[in-house]
N, C-alpha and C positions, 0 to 999 in steps of 0.2 A: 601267362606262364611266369610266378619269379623266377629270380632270380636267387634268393633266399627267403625264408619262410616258411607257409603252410598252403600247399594246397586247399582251396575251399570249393566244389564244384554243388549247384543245388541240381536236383533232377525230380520230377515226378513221376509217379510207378502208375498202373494201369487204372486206377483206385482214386486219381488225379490227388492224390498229397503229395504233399512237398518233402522233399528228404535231403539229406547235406552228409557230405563225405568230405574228409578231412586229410588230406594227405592219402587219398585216394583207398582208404581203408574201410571200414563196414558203417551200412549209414545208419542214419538217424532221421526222426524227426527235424523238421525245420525251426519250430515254434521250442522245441527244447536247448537247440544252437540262440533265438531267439531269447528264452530266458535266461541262457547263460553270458548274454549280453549285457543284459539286466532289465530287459521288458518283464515283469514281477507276475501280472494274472493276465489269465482269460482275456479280459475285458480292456485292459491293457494293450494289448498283440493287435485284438480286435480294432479298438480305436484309432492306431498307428495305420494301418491297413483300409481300412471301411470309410466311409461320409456316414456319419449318424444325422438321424432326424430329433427332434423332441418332439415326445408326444405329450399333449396337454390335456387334462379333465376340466370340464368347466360346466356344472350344473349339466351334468347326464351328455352332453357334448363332446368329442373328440375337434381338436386341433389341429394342426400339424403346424410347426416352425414354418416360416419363410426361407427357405434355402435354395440353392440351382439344382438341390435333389427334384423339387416340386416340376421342374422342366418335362413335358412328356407327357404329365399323370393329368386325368380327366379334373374337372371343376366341380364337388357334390352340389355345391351351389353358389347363385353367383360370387362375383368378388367384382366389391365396386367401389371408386374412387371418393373421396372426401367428398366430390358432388352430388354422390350417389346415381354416376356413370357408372355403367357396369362395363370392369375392364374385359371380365372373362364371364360369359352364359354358363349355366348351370349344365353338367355334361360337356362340356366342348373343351378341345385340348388347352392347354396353359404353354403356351410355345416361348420362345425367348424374349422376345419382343414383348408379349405381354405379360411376363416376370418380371425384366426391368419398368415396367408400368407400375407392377402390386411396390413392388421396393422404392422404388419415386412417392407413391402416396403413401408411404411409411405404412405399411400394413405387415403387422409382425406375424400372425397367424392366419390361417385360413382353415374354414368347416372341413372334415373328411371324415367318410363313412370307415365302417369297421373292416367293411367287403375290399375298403384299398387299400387296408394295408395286409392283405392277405400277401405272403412271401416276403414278408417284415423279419427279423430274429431279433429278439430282445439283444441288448449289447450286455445288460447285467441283470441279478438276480431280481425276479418280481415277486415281493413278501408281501402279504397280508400285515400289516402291523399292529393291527389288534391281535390276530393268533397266531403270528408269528409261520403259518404254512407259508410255502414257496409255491407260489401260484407258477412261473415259471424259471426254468433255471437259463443261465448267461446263457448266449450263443444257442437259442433253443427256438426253433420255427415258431412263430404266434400267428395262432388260429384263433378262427371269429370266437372261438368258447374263452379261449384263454383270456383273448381282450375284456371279453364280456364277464369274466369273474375279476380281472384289474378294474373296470369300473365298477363292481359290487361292493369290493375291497376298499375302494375309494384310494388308489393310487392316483394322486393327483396326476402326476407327470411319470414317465422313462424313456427311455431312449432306444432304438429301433435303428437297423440298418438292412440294406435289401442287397446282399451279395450277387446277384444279376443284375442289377443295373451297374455294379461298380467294374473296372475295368479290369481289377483281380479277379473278379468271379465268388466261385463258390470254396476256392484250393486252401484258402487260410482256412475258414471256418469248420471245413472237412478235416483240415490238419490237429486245428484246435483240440477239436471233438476227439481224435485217435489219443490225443495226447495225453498219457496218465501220470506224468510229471508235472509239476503245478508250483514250483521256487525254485530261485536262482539254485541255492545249494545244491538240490538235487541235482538241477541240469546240469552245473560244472562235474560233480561225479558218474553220471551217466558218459556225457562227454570222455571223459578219462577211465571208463572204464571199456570205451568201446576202442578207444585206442591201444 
C-alpha cells in the first residue's frame, strides 16, 4: 500500500489474461501497461517472459540448441561423447545429470524430430524469403505442417518457445494474442485514456 503514488494491482479474469488497474480504476491489458514501459513488440514481451530454444536446419535435419530447456524431453537419437560413448539412448529421458554430461563434451546441438516439438510457438515471424509469404506469424502454435513448409522454405534457423513447460505458463502468450495495441505510443494513450 503507498504511501504516495499510484496504485498498480495485476489480476487475471476467467479467460486466464493478465489485466492491471491503476489507481484502482478500469483495466487493461497487462502486455499494453508493458509496452508503455517501453517493451516495443510481441516478440519482445515474449522473450522477457519465455526461455527460447534455437531451432536449426541442417541438410533436411532439425536441431535443437543445448539448453536446460532439453531437461525432461526424450533423445530422437543417441547423443554421444567425443569417445563415441553414448551419454543418452535413443528414446530415453535426458535427466540433469546427463545434460551436464552433453555440456562437458561441448556438444552445441542435438537431432530432434518435428513430432517434439509439437506445443513449440514461434517467438517471431516465419517468412519464406524467396516469396516473401509468412509461413507463420509471432507467438503462433507450430505444427508438424508448419515446421514442415520452414524446411521447404529453407529457414535455416528460428526460435521457438513452449509456454507449458515454463513457469508463467500460457497467461503472457494468451495476453499477447488479445492485445490489439502493438507501440509504446499507443500504449501510453490507451493508458490515459482509461484513466
Amino acid at each position: 500500500i503507498p504511501y504516495r503514488g499510484s496504485w498498480v494491482e495485476f489480476e487475471y479474469d476467467a479467460k486466464n489474461l493478465l489485466y492491471v488497474r491503476i489507481d484502482r480504476k478500469r483495466k487493461f491489458l497487462a502486455t499494453i501497461f508493458l509496452r508503455a514501459l517501453g517493451l516495443k513488440s510481441d516478440e519482445e514481451i515474449l522473450r522477457t517472459f519465455y526461455t527460447m530454444d534455437r531451432i536449426h536446419l541442417n541438410k533436411g535435419q532439425l536441431y535443437r540448441q543445448v539448453t536446460p530447456n532439453i531437461v525432461g524431453t526424450r533423445a530422437s537419437s543417441e547423443i554421444l561423447d567425443r569417445d563415441g560413448e553414448a551419454i543418452v539412448r535413443s528414446g530415453k529421458k535426458i535427466t540433469q545429470s546427463a545434460y551436464e554430461a552433453i555440456v562437458k563434451s561441448k556438444i552445441k546441438e542435438i537431432e530432434v524430430k518435428v513430432s517434439e516439438l509439437s506445443g513449440g510457438f514461434s517467438v517471431g515471424d516465419l517468412v519464406n524469403t524467396t516469396t516473401g509469404e509468412v509461413i507463420a506469424d509471432s507467438n503462433t502454435e507450430l505444427t508438424p505442417e508448419t515446421i514442415a513448409k520452414a524446411v521447404e522454405a529453407g529457414i535455416e534457423s528460428f526460435e521457438i518457445f513452449f509456454p507449458e513447460k515454463d513457469d508463467i505458463g500460457t497467461v503472457i502468450t494468451q495476453t499477447v494474442r488479445k492485445d490489439s495495441i502493438k507501440s509504446t505510443p499507443e500504449a501510453l494513450i490507451e493508458i490515459y485514456r482509461k484513466m
